[in-house]
N, C-alpha and C positions, 0 to 999 in steps of 0.2 A: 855437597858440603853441609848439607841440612843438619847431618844423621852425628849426633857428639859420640865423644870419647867411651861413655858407655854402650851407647846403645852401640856404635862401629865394633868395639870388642865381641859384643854378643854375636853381629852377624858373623866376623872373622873366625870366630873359636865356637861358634854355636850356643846357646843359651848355657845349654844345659854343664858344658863343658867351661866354661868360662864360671860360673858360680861356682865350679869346684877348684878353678886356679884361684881363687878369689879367699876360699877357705882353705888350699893345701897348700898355693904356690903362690904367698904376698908376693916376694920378690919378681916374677914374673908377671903375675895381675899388676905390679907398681910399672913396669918397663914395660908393658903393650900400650896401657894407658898412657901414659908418658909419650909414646912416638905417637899414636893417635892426634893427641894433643899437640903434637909439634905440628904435624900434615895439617889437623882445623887452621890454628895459627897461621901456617902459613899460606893456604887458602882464602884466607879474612886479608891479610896483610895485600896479596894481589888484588883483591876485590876492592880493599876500601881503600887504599892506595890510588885506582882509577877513580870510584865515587864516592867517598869517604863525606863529602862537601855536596853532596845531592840528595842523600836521602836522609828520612826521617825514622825509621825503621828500621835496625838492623834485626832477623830471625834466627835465633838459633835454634834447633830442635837437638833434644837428649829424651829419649823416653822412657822413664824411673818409674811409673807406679802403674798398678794394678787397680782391681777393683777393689781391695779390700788394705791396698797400702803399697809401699816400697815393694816391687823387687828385689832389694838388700836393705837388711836395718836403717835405721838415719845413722849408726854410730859406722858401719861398714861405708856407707856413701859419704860421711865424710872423712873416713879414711883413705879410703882408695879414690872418689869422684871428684868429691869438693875442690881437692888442689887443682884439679885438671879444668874444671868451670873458674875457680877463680883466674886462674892463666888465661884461659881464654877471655872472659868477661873484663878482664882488667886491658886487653890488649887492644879488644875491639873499640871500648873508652877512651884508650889513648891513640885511636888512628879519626874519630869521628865522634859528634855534638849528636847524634842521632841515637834514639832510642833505645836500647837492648831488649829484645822480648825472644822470652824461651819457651819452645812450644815442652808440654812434655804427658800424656795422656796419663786417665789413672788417678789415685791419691795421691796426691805430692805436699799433702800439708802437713805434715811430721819435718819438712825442711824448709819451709816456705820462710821460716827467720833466715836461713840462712843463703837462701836465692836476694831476700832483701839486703842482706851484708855483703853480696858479692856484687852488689851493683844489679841486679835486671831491675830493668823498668817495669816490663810486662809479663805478666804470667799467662798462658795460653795451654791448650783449652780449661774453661773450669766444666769439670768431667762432675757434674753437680748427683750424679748417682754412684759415685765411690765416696767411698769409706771417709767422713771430716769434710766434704766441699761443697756443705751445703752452703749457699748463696747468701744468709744471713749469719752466718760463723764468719765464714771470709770478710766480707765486708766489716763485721764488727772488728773483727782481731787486725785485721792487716792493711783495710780500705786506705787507711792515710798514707799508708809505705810504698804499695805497689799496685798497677792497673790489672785490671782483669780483662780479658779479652776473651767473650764465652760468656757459656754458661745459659743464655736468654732459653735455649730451644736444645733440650734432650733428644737428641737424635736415638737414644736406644728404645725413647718411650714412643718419637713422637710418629710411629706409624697405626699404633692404638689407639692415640687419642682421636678424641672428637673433636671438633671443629669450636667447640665453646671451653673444651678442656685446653687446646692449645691457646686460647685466646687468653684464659684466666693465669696460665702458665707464663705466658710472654707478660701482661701486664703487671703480673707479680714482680719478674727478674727484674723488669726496670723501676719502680716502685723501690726493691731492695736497695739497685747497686746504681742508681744511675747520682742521688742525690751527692751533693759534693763532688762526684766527677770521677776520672780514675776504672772507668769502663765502657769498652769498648760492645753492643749487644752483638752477637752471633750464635750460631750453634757449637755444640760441644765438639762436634767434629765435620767429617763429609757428609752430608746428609745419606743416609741409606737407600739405597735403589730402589725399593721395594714401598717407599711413601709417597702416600699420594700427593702431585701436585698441587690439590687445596688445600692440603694442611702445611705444606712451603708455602703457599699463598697466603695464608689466614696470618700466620707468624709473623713474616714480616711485612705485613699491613696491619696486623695490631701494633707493632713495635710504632710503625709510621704515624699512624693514630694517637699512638700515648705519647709524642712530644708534645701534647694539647696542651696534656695536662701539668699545671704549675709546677710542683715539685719537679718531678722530670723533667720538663723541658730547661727547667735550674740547671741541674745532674748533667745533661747533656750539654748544654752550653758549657759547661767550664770543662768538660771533658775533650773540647774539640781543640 
């Protein structure tokens, strides 16, 4: 139930064939999505119905952008996507007091006003090597509106860096985003197979390290 109404459509119809119902076939891109949307919803509905009143979290993943933006315009996502997030984001609100966080890889800041108007709380991963997500934009533009969850540790960088490159990298991300609150540190995504265990080590024990410091440890306390 992770995988939204977009990204379900791609796997069903295929990427490549789905962009083109999307450009030849509205009315059918509007009716796939649609039932899609109906399945999450009722999905959510079974789930938060049993724990609705126990957690603090609820996850949605849709995954919209790439490295260099949307995989559809922001004017095509909110015609054909938006309706189907607000439907859902509006539902999971109204079964549960707990959090809304949408994972979704990629640039996704060409919509990011509009993840804030539909209600999520949290935005997940910040993919801080695509296109607009750098770590001090986001924070400036959007830090009061919506949590970041991410972003601290570049997983596409951090199997090149040095062990003093990821350290000045972590201490920066919190430094950025930790002050006033509203983030969460981790990496951008799974960490990749192929890095070394020191430099997952160095990371977050600098991260552990910099609640020393004033600022931060501010940032983080009202985040928690």
């Amino acid at each position: 139930m992770v995988g939204g109404p977009f990204e379900q459509a791609t796997r069903s119809r295929g990427t490549e064939q789905f962009m083109i119902d999307l450009a030849w076939d509205a009315r059918f891109a509007h009716t796939l999505l649609g039932k899609l949307t109906d399945v999450a919803i009722g999905m959510w509905d079974a789930q938060l119905s049993a724990i609705g009143d126990l957690v603090d979290v609820v996850c949605q993943g849709d995954d919209l952008g790439m490295q260099s933006g949307l995989q559809v315009s922001p004017k095509m996502y909110r015609e054909f996507v938006k309706p189907c997030h607000e439907r859902i984001f509006s539902f999971i609100h109204s079964k549960t007091k707990a959090k809304v966080f949408l994972h979704s890889c990629g640039s996704v800041y060409s919509i990011i006003p509009d993840l804030i108007d539909m209600g999520v709380d949290i935005l997940n991963p910040v993919q801080v090597g695509a296109w607009n997500m750098g770590l001090e934009r986001l924070k400036t533009e959007f830090g009061k509106d919506i949590c970041f969850w991410g972003g601290g540790i570049d997983i596409q960088k951090l199997p090149f860096m040095t062990l003093e490159e990821v350290e000045m990298a972590v201490r920066h991300s919190l430094e950025v985003m930790a002050p006033g609150g509203g983030y969460v540190f981790a990496a951008t995504h799974n960490i990749l197979p192929e890095t070394p265990g020191e430099k997952i080590h160095a990371a977050y024990m600098t991260a552990v390290r910099s609640r020393g410091h004033d600022g931060v440890t501010r940032g983080l306390e009202r985040s928690q």
